[in-house]
N, C-alpha and C positions, 0 to 999 in steps of 0.2 A: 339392299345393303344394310348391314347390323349397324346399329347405332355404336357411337364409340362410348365407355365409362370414364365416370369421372369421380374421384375422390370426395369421400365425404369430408365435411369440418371436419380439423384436428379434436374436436370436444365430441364428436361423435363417433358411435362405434357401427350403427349403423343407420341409412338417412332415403332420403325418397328423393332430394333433390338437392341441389349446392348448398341450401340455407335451411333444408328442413329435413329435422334428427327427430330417430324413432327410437333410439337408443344412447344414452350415454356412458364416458370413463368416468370410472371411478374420480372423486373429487370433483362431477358435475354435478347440476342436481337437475330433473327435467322439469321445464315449463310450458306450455304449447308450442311444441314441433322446437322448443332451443333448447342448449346445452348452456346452464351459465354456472362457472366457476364458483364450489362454496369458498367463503370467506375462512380467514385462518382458524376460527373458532368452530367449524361445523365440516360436517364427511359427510359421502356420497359414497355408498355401495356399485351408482352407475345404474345403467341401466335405464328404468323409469321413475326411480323414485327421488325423493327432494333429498334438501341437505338438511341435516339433520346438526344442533347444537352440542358440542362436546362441554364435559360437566367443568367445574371454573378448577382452573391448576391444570388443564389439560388444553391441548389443541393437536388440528388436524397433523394426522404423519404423514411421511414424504410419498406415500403413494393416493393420499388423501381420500381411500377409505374406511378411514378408523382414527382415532382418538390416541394420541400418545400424552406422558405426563410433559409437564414443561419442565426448563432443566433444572437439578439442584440451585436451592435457595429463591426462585423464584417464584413470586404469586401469582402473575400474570404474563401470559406469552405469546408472540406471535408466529414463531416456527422453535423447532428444538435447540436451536441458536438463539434465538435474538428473545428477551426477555423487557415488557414494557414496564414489569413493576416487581420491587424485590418484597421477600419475606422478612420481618424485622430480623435485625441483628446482622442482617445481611448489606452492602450498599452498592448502589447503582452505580454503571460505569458505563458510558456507549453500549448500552443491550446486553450488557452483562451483570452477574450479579454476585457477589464475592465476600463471603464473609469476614465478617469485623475481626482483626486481630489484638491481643491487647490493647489497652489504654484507648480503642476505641466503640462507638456504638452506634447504631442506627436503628431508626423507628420502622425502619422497612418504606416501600413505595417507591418515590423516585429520589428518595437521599442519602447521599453518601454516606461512607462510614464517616461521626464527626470525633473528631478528639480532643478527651476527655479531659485535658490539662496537664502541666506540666505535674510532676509530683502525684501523680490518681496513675490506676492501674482498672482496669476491668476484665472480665470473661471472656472467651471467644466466641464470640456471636454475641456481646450484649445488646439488648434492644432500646436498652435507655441510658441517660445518664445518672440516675438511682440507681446502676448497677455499677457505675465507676467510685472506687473505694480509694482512700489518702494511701499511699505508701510511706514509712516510716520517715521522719522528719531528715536522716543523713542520705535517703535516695533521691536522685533527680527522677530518675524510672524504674521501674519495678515488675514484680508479675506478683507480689503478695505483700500481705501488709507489714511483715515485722526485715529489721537488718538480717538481712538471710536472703532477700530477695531480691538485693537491688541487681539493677542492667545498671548503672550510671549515678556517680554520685553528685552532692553538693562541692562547689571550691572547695578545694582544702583535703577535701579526704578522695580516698582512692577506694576502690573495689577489687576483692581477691575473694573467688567461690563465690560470690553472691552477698559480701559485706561491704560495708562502707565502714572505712580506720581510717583514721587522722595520721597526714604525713607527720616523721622524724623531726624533731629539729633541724633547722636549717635546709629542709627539702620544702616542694611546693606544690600546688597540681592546681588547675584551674577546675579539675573536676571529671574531664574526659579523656584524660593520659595519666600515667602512673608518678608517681614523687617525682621530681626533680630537683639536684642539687641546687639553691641557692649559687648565684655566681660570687665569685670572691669580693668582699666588703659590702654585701649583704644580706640580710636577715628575713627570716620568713616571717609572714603578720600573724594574728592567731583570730580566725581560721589560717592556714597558710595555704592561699589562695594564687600570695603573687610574693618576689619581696621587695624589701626597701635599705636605701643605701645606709650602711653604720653610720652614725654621729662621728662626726671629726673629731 
C-alpha cells in the first residue's frame, strides 16, 4: 500500500520530512535542513542560500526577495510603512515620518517637528532651529521676514494680502479677527487691541 504525502513547512518549498527543508521561499534564509525567516533589514532569494543584509535607507519588500527604499523622509525602516527613525527636517509620528511645515524644525530620529516660537517663521523641512528666522515685529506668524508676509498679526493691527495695518480710530482687533467697531461710549487704546469706557 503507497505511503500517504504530507505537506512540507510553510517556509519550505521543498523538504524530506515534516521538519526537514531542502529548499526554501523567498524571504527565508537556509540553515541545516531549516527555513528561518530574514529579519526586516535582509532578503532571501530562497532556495539554499542565507539572508543577505540590505544597504541602510533600504529594507526587505513584500515578497522578501529584494531590498526596496524605505519611505519618503525616513532614515530608517522596518517595512515600506512603518518608519523607526526620520531624516532631519522631517518629524516622527506613530512610524511615520512627515515633514516640518513652517515655523517648524526637526533634527530628524525620533523627534518631532518642534516649534520654533511665536513671532519666528522657518523652511519646510528645516532641521534645526538656526534655520528659524524672526518675522517682522507687527506679525504674530509669518512665512518671511518683512510686512508682506504675515499669516497673523499682533493686537491691534489686522492683515489684508499678507500685511499687518493698525485699526481705524475707534475700531479694535485682538489680533486674529478684522477691526471691530468700538461699542458706544468707548474708545479704542493705542495699540487698539481692546477698548475702554469714555470718561464721564
Amino acid at each position: 500500500m503507497a505511503s500517504a504525502c504530507s505537506l512540507c513547512p510553510t517556509e519550505c518549498t521543498t523538504c524530506i520530512g515534516p521538519s526537514s527543508c531542502t529548499n526554501c521561499r523567498p524571504g527565508y534564509g537556509f540553515v541545516s535542513g531549516a527555513c528561518n525567516q530574514c529579519p526586516y533589514y535582509q532578503y532571501s532569494n530562497g532556495g539554499v542560500g542565507n539572508c543577505v543584509n540590505c544597504v541602510a535607507g533600504w529594507v526587505q519588500s513584500p515578497a522578501g526577495n529584494s531590498c526596496v527604499n524605505c519611505p519618503s523622509s525616513c532614515a530608517t525602516c522596518t517595512s515600506v510603512t512603518n518608519c523607526l527613525t526620520c531624516t532631519s527636517g522631517s518629524g516622527f509620528n506613530s512610524g511615520a515620518c512627515t515633514q516640518c511645515t513652517n515655523g517648524y524644525y526637526s533634527p530628524g530620529g525620533i523627534s518631532a517637528c518642534i516649534y520654533c516660537g511665536d513671532g519666528m517663521y522657518s523652511p519646510t523641512g528645516a532641521p534645526a532651529f538656526i534655520n528659524c528666522n524672526y518675522c517682522d515685529p507687527l506679525c504674530l506668524s509669518c512665512t518671511g521676514p518683512v510686512n508682506g508676509n504675515c499669516l497673523t498679526c499682533i493686537p491691534g493691527y489686522y492683515v489684508s494680502v499678507g500685511s499687518c495695518s493698525v485699526c481705524s480710530a475707534g475700531y479694535f482687533t485682538p489680533g486674529t479677527v478684522a477691526c471691530q467697531p468700538c461699542p458706544n461710549g468707548t474708545y479704542a487704546l493705542s495699540p487698539p487691541s481692546s477698548c475702554n469706557n469714555c470718561p464721564t
